[in-house]
N, C-alpha and C positions, 0 to 999 in steps of 0.2 A: 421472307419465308422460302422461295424460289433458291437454291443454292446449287453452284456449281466447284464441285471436288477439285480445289488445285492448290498450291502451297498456301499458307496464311502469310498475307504481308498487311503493309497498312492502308486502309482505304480509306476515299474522297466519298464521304456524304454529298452526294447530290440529287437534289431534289426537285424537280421537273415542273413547275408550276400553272396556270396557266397565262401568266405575266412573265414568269421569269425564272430564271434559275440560279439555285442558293448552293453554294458549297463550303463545304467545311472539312479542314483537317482538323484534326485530335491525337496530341503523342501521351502518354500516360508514366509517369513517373511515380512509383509507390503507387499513393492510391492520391496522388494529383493530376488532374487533367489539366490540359496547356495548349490554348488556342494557335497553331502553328499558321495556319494560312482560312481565310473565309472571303466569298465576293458574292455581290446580289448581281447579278445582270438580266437585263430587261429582252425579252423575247419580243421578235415581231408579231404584231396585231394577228389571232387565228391560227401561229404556229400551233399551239395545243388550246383545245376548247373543252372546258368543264372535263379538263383532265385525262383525255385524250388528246395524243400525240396525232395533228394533222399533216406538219413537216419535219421526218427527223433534219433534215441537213441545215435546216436551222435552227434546231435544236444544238446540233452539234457545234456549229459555229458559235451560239452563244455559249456552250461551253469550254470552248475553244478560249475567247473569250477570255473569261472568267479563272482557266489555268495561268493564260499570260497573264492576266494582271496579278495574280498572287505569286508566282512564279515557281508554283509547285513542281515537284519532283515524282511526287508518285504517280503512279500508271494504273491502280487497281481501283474498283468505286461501288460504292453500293446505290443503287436506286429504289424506288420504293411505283407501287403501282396502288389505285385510287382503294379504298375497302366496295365501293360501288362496283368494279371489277372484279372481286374474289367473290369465290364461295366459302364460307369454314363452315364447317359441322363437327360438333365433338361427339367422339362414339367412345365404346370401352373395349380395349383390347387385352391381353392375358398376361400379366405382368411378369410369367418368366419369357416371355417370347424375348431374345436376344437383339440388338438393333436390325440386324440384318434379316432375322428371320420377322419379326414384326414391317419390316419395308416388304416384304415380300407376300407377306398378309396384306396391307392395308392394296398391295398394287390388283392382287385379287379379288378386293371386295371394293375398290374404290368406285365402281359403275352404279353401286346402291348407294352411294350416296351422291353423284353429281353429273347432275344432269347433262354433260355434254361427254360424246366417243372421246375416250381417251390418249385416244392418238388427237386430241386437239386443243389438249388442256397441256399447262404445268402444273404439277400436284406436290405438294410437301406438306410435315408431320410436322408435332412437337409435340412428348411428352409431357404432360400437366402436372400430374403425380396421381398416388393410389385415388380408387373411387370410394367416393363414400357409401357408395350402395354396396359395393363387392368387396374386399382387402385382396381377392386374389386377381383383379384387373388395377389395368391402368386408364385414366380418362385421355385421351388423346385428341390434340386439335389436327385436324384436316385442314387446309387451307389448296384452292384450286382456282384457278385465273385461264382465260383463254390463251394459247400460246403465244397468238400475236398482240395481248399487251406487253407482256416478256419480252419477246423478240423485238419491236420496234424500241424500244429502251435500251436494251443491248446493241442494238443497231446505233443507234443515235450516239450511245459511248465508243461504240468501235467509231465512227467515223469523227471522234473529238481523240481519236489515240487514246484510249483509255479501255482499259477491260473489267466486264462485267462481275463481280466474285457471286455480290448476292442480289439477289432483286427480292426485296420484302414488301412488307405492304403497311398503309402508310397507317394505320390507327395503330401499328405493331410500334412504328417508329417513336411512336407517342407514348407509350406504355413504357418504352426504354430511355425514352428522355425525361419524362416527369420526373423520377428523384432528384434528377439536379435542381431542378424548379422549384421543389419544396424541401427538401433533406434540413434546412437551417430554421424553417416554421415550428418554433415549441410546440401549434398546438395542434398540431398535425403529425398525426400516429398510424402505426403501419392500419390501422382498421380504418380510416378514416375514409371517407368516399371523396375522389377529388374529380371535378367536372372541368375537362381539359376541353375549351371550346375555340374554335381556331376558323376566324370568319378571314380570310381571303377575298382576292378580288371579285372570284364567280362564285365561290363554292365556300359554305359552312359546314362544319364538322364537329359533334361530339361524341367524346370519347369519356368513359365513366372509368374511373380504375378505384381498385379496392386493394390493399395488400400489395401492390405492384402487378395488381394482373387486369386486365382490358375485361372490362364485364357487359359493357355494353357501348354499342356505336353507331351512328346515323348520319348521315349526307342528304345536304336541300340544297338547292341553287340560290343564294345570298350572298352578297359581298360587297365589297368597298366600288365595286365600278357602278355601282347604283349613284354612289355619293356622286363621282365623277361624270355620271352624266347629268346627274341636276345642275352642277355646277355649267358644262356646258351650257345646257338650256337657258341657265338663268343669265348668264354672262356672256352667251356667244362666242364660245371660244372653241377651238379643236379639243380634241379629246387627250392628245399629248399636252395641249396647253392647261386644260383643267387639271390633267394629274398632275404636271408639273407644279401649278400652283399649290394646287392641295397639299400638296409637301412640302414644299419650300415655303409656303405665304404669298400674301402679296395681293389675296382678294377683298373687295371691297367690302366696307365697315359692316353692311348687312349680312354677309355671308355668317358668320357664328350665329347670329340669333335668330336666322331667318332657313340657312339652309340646315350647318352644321349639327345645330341643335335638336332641328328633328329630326337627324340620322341616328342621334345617339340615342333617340326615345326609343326609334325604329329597331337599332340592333340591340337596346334592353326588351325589348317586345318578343324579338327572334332569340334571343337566349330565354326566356320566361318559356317561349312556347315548346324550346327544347327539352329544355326541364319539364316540361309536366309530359312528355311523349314517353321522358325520363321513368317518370315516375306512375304512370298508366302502364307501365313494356312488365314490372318486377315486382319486387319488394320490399321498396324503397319507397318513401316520402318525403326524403330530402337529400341535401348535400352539406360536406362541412366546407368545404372551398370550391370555387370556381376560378379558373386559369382562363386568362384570356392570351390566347397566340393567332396567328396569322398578322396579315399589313395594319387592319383595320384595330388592334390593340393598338397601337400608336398614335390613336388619336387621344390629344391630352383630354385627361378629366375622364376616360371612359371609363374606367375602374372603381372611380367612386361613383359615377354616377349608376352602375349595376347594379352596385354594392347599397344602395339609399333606396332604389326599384324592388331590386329580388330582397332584402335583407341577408343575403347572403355574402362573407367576405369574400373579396375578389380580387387578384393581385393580376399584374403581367406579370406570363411567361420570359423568363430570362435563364436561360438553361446555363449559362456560362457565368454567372456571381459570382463563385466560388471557385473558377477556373482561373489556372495563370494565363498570360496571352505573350505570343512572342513578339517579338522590337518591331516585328514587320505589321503588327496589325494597329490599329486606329481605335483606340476606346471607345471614342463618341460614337463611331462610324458601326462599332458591335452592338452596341447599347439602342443603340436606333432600330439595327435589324433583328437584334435578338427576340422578339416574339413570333416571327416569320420563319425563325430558323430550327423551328424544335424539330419537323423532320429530317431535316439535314443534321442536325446535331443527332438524334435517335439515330441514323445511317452511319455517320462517323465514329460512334459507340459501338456496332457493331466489329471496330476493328480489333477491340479487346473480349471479344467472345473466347470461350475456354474450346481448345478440339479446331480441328481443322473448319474450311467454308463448306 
């Protein structure tokens, strides 16, 4: 949302996590997209916690990182900051007000809607379209972040050699990647409500989109490092050795039925109780699909097993199905990460916005 005015070229989705960081290019031909370069690299333990940035300079190294092994070329990137960090409010502005003259409204009234001195905020707009209460306004989103989530993100690209174009936020990134995720679903139609829920190592997230527009969003502390320290406990092992396991295999016979299995009960329990926070916030009682993205989608069987709980169908997120990939990249190796990667992908989408950054 956060955008800074400088040429349009092509940007590196990358996205900050609190394990790791995902990048992703995106070239666009007609109307095919075409995976050029992508890498997961693992962050030091505490560099960012629940989504705050603790050390950029190793943040940057890890991205540092992640451009040598793909061996990207571009220098421009968008990142994305936590939706637990912004404030948005949508208000109605006067729909002939011109862009320029509307920026210079909202920077006058922006103090009634957000509670922090302005000189210590980033503040940006966007256009929704006419209001349904007025024809003669426009409904406009506000979207406002403390400056130093901004700048230490910026910061952390500057010192991986990279420059900042946009800094959005991250349930936005979500809203821009979902169509790739469903576009080839028959039974899934622009009205259809789709519950994009993206459980990570610390932090779970949903995001509700209707028509391709973000309707509703929420952030709890849940994640796949819960699995990984039972696994320690149970096994005695360091916390890099349980995760490694966890991924790779290799633990013993009782782990599926003893550990695995109640995690999976556990994140059908935490997605159940999203939905109904869902469904208590509006005015909605249900959903036609549920996306499951972040690390913990890639546990096999979790999609049916949601999908038999909620009765609700449930697919992973795989934003790139329907995209070509270049020589350099590893099918298995995208296929693995592609539910983890939907903000980095929503980020690298941003490269083909219409109008300057």
């Amino acid at each position: 949302m956060f955008s800074f005015k400088r040429k349009k070229a092509a940007l590196l989705g990358i996205d900050i996590s609190s394990t790791s960081i995902k990048l992703l290019e995106l070239s666009k031909n007609g109307d095919q997209y075409k995976v050029e370069a992508q890498a997961v690299e693992p962050l030091p333990a505490d560099a960012v916690v629940e989504k705050n940035i603790q050390d950029a300079e190793a943040v940057a190294e890890a991205i540092k990182k992640a451009i040598k092994r793909t061996n990207t070329k571009a220098k421009f990137a968008a990142v994305a900051v936590a939706g637990s960090a912004v404030i948005t409010k949508s208000i109605q502005m006067p729909a002939a007000l011109s862009d320029n003259e509307l920026e210079e409204q909202i920077q006058l009234e922006a103090d009634q809607y957000i509670p922090y001195p302005l000189d210590e905020i980033n503040l940006d707009f966007q256009i929704i379209g006419p209001s349904e209460k007025a024809p003669d306004m426009n409904d406009v989103l506000l979207a406002a972040s403390r400056s130093e989530n901004v700048e230490i993100r910026t910061a952390a690209l500057d010192m991986a050699n990279l420059t900042a174009k946009i800094v959005d936020v991250e349930a936005y990134t979500i809203e821009t990647s979902v169509p790739m995720v469903v576009e080839k679903i028959p039974e899934i139609t622009s009205d259809s409500i789709i519950a994009v829920i993206d459980i990570g190592a610390t932090m779970t997230s949903l995001n509700v989109i209707i028509n391709n527009m973000l309707i509703y969003t929420r952030e709890q502390a849940f994640g796949g490092k819960q699995l990984t320290e039972e696994i320690m406990r149970r096994y005695a092992l360091s916390y890099e050795e349980a995760g490694r396991l966890k991924k790779e295999g290799g633990l013993p016979d009782n782990y599926i039925p003893e550990v695995l299995e109640p995690f999976k009960e556990t994140m059908a329990q935490q997605v159940s109780r999203f939905l109904q926070f869902f469904y208590t916030a509006g005015h909605h009682d249900n959903v036609d699909i549920i996306v499951l993205a972040g690390g913990c989608a890639s546990i096999a069987g979790i999609d049916e097993h949601i999908e038999e709980q909620l009765g609700v169908k449930t697919i992973i997120a795989n934003p790139f199905s329907n995209m070509s990939l270049s020589n350099k990249i590893n099918p298995t190796t995208l296929s693995n990460d592609a539910p983890s990667m939907m903000i980095a992908c929503g980020l690298a989408l941003r490269s083909f916005d219409d109008g300057p950054y």
